[in-house]
C-alpha positions as a Python dict, from the first residue, in 0.01 Angstrom:
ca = {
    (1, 'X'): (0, 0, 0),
    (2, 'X'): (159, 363, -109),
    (3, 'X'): (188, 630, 155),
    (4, 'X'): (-97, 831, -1),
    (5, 'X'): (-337, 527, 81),
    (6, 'X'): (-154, 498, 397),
    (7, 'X'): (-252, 856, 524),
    (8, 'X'): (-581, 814, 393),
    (9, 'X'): (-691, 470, 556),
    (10, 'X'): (-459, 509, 919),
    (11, 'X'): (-564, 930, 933),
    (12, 'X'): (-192, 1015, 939),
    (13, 'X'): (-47, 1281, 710),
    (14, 'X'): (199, 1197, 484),
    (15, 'X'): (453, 1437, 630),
    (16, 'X'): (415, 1274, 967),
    (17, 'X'): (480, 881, 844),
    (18, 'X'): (775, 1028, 656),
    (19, 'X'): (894, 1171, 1013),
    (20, 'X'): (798, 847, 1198),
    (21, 'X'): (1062, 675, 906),
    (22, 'X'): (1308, 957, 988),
    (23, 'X'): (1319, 857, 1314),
    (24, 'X'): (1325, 475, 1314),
    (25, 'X'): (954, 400, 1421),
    (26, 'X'): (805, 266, 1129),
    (27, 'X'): (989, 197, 776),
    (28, 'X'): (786, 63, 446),
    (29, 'X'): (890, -275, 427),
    (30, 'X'): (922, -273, 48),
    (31, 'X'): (963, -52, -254),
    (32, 'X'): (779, -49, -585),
    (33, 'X'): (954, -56, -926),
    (34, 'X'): (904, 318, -940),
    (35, 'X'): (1118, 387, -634),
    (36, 'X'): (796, 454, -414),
    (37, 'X'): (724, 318, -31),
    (38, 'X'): (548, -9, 4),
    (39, 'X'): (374, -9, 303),
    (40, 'X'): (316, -402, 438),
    (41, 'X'): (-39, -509, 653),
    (42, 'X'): (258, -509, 917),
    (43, 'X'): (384, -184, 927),
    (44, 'X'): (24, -68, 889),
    (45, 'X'): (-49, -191, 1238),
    (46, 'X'): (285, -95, 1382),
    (47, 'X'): (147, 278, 1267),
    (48, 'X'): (-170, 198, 1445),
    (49, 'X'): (33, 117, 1777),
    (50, 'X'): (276, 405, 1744),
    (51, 'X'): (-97, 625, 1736),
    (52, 'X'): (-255, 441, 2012),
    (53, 'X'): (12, 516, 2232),
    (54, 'X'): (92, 895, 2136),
    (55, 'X'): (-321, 918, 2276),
    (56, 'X'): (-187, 835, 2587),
    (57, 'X'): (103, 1106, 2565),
    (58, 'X'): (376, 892, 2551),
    (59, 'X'): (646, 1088, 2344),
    (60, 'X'): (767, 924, 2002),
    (61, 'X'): (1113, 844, 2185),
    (62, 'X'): (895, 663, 2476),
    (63, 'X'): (697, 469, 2175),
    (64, 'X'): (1006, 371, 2036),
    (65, 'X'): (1131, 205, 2348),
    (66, 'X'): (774, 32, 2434),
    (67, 'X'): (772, -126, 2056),
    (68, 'X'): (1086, -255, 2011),
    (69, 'X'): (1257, -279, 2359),
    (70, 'X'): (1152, -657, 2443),
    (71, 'X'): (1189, -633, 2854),
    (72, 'X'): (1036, -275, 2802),
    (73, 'X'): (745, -295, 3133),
    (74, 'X'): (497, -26, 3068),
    (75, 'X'): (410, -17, 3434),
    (76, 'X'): (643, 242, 3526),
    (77, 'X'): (610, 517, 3264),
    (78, 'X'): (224, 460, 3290),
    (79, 'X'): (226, 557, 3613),
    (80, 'X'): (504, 874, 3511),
    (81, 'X'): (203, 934, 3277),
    (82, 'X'): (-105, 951, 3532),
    (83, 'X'): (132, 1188, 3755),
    (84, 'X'): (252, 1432, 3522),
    (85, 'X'): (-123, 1393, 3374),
    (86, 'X'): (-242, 1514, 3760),
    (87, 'X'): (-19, 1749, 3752),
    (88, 'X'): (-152, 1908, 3369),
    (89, 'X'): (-492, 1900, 3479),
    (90, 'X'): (-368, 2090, 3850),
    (91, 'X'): (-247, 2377, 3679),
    (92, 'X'): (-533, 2362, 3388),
    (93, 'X'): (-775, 2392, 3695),
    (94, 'X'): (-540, 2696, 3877),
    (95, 'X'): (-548, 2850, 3552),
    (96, 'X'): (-954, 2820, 3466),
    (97, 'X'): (-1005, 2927, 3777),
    (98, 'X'): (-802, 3293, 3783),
    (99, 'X'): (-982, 3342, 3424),
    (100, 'X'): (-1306, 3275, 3541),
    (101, 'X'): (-1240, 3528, 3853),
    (102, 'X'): (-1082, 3757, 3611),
    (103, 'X'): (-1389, 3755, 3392),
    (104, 'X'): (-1629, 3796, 3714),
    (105, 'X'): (-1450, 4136, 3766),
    (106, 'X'): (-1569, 4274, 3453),
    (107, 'X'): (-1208, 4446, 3351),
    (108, 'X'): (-1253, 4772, 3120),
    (109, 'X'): (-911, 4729, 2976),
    (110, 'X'): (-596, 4530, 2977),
    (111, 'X'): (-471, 4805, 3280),
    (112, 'X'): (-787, 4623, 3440),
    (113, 'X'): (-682, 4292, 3370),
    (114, 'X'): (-295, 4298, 3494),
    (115, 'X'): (-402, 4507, 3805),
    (116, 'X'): (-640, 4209, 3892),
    (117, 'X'): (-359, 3932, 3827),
    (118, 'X'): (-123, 4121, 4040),
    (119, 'X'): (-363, 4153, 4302),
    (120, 'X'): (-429, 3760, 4247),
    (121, 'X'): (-56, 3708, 4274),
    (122, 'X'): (21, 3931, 4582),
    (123, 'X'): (-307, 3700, 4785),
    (124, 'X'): (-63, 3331, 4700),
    (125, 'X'): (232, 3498, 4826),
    (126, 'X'): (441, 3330, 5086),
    (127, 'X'): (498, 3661, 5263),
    (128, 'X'): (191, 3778, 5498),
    (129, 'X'): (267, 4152, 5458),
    (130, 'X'): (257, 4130, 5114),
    (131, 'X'): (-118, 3960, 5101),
    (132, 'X'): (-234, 4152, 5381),
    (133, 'X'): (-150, 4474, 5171),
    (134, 'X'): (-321, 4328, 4844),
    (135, 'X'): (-655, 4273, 5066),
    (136, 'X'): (-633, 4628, 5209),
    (137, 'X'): (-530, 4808, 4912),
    (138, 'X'): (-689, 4633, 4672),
    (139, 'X'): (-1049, 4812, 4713),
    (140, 'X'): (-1321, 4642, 4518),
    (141, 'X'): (-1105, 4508, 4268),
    (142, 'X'): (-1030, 4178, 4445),
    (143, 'X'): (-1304, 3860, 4288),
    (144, 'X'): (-1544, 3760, 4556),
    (145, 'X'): (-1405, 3404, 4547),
    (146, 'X'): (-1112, 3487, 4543),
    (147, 'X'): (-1153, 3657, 4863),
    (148, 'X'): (-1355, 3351, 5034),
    (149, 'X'): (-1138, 3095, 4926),
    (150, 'X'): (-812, 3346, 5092),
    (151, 'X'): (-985, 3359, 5387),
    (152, 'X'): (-1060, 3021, 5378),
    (153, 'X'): (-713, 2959, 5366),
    (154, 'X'): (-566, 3239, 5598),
    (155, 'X'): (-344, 3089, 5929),
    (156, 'X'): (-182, 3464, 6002),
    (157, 'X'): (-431, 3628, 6242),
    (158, 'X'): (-327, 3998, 6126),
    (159, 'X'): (-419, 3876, 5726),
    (160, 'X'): (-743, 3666, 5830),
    (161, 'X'): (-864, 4024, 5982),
    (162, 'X'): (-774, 4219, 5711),
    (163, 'X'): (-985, 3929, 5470),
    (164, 'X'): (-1314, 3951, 5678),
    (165, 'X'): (-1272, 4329, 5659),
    (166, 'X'): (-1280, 4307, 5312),
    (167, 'X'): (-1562, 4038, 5267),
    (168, 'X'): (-1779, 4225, 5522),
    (169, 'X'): (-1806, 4498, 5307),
    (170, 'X'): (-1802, 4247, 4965),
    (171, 'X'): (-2145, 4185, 4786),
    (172, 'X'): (-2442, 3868, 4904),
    (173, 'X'): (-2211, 3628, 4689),
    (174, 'X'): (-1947, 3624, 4997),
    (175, 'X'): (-2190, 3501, 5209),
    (176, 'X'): (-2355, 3221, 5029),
    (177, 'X'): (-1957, 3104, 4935),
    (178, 'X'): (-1898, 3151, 5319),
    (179, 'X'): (-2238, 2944, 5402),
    (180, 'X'): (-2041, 2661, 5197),
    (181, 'X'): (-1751, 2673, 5407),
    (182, 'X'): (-1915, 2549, 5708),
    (183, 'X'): (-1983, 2215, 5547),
    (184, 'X'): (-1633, 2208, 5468),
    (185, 'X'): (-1464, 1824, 5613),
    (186, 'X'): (-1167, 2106, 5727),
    (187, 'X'): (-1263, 2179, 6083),
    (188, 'X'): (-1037, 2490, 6032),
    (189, 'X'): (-1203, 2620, 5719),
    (190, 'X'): (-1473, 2540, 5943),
    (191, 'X'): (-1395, 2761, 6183),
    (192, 'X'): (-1236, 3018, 5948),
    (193, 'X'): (-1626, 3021, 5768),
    (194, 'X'): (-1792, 3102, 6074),
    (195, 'X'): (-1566, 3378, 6170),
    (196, 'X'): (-1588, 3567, 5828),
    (197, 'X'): (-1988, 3522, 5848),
    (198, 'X'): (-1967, 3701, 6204),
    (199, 'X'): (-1864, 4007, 6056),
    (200, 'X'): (-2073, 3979, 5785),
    (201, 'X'): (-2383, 4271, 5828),
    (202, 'X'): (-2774, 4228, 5690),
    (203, 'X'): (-3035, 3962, 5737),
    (204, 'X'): (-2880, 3718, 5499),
    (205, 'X'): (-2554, 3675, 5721),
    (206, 'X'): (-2808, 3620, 6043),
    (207, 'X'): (-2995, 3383, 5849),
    (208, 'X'): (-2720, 3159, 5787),
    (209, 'X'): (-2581, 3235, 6129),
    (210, 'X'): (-2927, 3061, 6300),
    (211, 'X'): (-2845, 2761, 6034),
    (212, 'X'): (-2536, 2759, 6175),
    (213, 'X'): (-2660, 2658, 6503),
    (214, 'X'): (-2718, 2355, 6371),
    (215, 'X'): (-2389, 2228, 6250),
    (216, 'X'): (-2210, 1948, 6401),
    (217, 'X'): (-1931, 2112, 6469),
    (218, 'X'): (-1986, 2262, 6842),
    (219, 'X'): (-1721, 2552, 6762),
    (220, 'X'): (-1935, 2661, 6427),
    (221, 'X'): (-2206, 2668, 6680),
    (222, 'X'): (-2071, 2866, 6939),
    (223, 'X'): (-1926, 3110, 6741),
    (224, 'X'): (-2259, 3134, 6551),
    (225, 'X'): (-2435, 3165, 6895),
    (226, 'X'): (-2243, 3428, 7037),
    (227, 'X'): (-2294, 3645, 6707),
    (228, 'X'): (-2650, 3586, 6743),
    (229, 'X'): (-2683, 3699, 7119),
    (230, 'X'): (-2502, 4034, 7009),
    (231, 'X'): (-2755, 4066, 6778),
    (232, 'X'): (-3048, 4009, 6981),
    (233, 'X'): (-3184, 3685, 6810),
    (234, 'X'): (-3406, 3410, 7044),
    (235, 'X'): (-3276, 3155, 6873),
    (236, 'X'): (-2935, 3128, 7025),
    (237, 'X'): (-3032, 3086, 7400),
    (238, 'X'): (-3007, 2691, 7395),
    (239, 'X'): (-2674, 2713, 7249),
    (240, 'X'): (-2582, 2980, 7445),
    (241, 'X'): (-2693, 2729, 7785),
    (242, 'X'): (-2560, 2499, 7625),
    (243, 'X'): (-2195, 2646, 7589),
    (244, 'X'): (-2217, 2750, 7987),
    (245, 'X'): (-2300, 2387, 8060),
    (246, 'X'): (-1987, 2298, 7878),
    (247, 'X'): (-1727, 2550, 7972),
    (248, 'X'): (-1691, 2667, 7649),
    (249, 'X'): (-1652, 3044, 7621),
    (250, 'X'): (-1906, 3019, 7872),
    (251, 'X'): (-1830, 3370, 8034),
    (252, 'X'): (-1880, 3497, 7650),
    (253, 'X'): (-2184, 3317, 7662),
    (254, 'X'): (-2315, 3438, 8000),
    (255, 'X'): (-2276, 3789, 7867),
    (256, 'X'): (-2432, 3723, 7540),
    (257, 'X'): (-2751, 3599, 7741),
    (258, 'X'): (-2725, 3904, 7930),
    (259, 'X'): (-2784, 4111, 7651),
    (260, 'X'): (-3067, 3919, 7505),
    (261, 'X'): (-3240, 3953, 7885),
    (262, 'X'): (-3237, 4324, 7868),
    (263, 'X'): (-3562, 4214, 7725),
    (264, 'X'): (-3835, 4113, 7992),
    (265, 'X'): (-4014, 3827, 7839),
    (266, 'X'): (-3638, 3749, 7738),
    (267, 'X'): (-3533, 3768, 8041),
    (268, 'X'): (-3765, 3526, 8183),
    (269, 'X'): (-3725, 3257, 7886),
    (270, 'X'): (-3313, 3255, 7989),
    (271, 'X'): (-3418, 3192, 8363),
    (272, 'X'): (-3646, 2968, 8315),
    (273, 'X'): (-3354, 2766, 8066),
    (274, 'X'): (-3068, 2797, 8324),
    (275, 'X'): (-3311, 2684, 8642),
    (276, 'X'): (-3378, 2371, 8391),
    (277, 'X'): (-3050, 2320, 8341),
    (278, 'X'): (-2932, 2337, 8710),
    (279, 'X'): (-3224, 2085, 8807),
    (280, 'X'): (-3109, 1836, 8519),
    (281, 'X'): (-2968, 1548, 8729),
    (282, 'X'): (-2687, 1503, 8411),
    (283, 'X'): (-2590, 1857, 8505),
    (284, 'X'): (-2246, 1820, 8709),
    (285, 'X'): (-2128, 2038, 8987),
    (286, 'X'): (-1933, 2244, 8816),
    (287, 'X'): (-2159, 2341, 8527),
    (288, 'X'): (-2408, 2415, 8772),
    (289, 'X'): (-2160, 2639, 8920),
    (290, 'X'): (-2135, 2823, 8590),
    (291, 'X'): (-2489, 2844, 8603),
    (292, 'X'): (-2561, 2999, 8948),
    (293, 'X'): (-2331, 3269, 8800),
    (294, 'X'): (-2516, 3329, 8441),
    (295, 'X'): (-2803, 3411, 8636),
    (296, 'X'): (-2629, 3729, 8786),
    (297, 'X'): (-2704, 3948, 8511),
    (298, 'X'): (-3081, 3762, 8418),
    (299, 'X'): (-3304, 4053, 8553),
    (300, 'X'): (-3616, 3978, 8680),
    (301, 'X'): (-3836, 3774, 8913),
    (302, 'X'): (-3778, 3422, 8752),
    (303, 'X'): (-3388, 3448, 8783),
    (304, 'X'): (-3462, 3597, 9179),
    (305, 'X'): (-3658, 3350, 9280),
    (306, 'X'): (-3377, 3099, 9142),
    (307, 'X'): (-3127, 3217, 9331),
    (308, 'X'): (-3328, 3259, 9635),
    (309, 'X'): (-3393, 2879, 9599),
    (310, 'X'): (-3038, 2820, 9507),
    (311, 'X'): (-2904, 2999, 9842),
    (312, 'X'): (-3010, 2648, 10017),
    (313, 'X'): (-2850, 2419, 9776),
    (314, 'X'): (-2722, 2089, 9909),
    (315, 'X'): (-2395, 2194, 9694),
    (316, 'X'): (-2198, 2480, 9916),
    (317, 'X'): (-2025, 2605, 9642),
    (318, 'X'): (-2374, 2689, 9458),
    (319, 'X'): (-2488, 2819, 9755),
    (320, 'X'): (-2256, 3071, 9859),
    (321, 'X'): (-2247, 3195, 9516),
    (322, 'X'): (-2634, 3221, 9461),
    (323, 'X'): (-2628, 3404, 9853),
    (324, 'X'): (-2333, 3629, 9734),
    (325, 'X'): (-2569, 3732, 9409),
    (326, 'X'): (-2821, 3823, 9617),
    (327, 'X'): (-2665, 4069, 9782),
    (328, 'X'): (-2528, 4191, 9472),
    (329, 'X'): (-2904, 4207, 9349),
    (330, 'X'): (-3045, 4423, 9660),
    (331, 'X'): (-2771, 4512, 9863),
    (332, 'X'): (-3037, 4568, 10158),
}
């Protein structure tokens, strides 16, 4: 078979079987009359091969070796292929996703475009001052995402402030991204989420905040509760007991419920949810200690009439504490 019908039937050009000759890979194995290649049902296959395995990316020096080297064990370069394969699609993905964050910012001009890469760059750098001075000098110019998944990412306490900053004042995308991030199997990006939606202002930040007290992870809940007492929201006073049972941030918790009671009704609800917890028999001493002492700063006649009770508790320490807060209450 001629080269012409050669290209034709196998899809290769020409030019390219006359390189695969050049180099050794495949040679006609005959010549007609006229001088012209011969091409043999063997070498037609061999072509076939040496095409299979460039699919794979093996380079024509690697295809050489597999054909005609006969200890040649493809396990090892197959598995050089899947790695530097990983590695291609890696940097493919690095590089969709700047262009796709690049788009999102809507550049004017190409001034637009390399001010946003730069800023891109400056948020991967090793050095925390530099990324701390992209996020605060960077003004709206900085992708959403971008932002999230830096914060996200951010162990330097100095640049994980100056990120929040940023994404407080960032549009409602920020927060659903955020809202992701507390799913997250990271308990740190976990934690990382929670503090970002914190600072975040408006309804839509609460909302996700009361989902938040949900989560399984008892510090996305306690940081969610403690935002939510600031900001006067019901919904957080189990957590908020709960976190004062536990000894976690519990005098941050105490105080949160002591803003919430500067509502009466309020007020009464948190009593009435730390006297529950003190009679629970599962409650230990010193949780109920912690207790005693969140109802200092419950006003009204629920909390008083808890610690009055509490004053004769078979546990001294509870006692003497409840007494002492009575004092503190009327001073009479």
């Amino acid at each position: 078979m001629l080269i012409g019908e050669v290209s034709r039937r196998s899809g290769v050009s020409a030019r390219m079987l006359r390189h695969y000759e050049s180099l050794g890979l495949v040679r006609p194995s005959g010549r007609t009359g006229s001088g012209y290649r011969e091409y043999s049902a063997e070498d037609i296959r061999r072509i076939f091969h040496i095409e299979s395995l460039r699919s794979l990316g093996l380079s024509l020096r690697e295809i050489g070796r597999a054909l005609d080297d006969p200890g040649f064990t493809p396990s090892a370069l197959v598995g050089d292929l899947i790695r530097q394969t990983r590695d291609r699609i890696a940097a493919e993905t690095e590089l969709l996703t700047q262009l796709r964050r690049i788009h999102a910012a809507d550049p004017v001009g190409w001034e637009d475009v390399l001010q946003i890469v730069a800023i891109l760059q400056a948020l991967g750098s090793k050095s925390a001052d530099a990324r701390q001075r992209a996020v605060l000098s960077s003004g709206d110019e900085v992708p959403v995402e971008a932002l999230v998944e830096a914060a996200l990412s951010e162990t330097e306490p100095n640049v994980a402030g100056a990120l929040r900053w940023a994404l407080a004042r960032s549009d409602a995308g920020a927060r659903a991204l955020l809202a992701e991030g507390l799913s997250s199997p990271v308990a740190a990006v976990r934690e990382r989420a929670v503090q970002a939606l914190v600072e975040m202002p408006g309804d839509e930040a609460t909302a996700q905040l009361r989902d938040a007290l949900a989560n399984p992870d008892a510090v996305v809940r306690a940081h969610a509760a403690l935002a939510l007492g600031t900001r006067g929201v019901a919904d957080a006073v189990p957590a908020l007991i709960d976190m004062i049972v536990q000894g976690r941030n519990d005098t941050d918790a105490a105080d949160a419920l002591s803003v919430l009671a500067s509502d009466t009704a309020m007020a009464d609800q948190i009593a009435t949810g730390l006297v529950g917890r003190l009679a629970d028999d599962t409650t230990k001493a010193p949780a109920r200690g912690r207790l005693t002492q969140a109802l200092a700063d419950i006003p009204g006649t629920t909390a008083a009439r808890a610690l009055v009770e509490l004053s004769h508790d078979e546990d001294r320490a509870v006692a003497l504490t409840a007494a002492y807060l009575l004092r503190l209450r009327d001073p009479r």
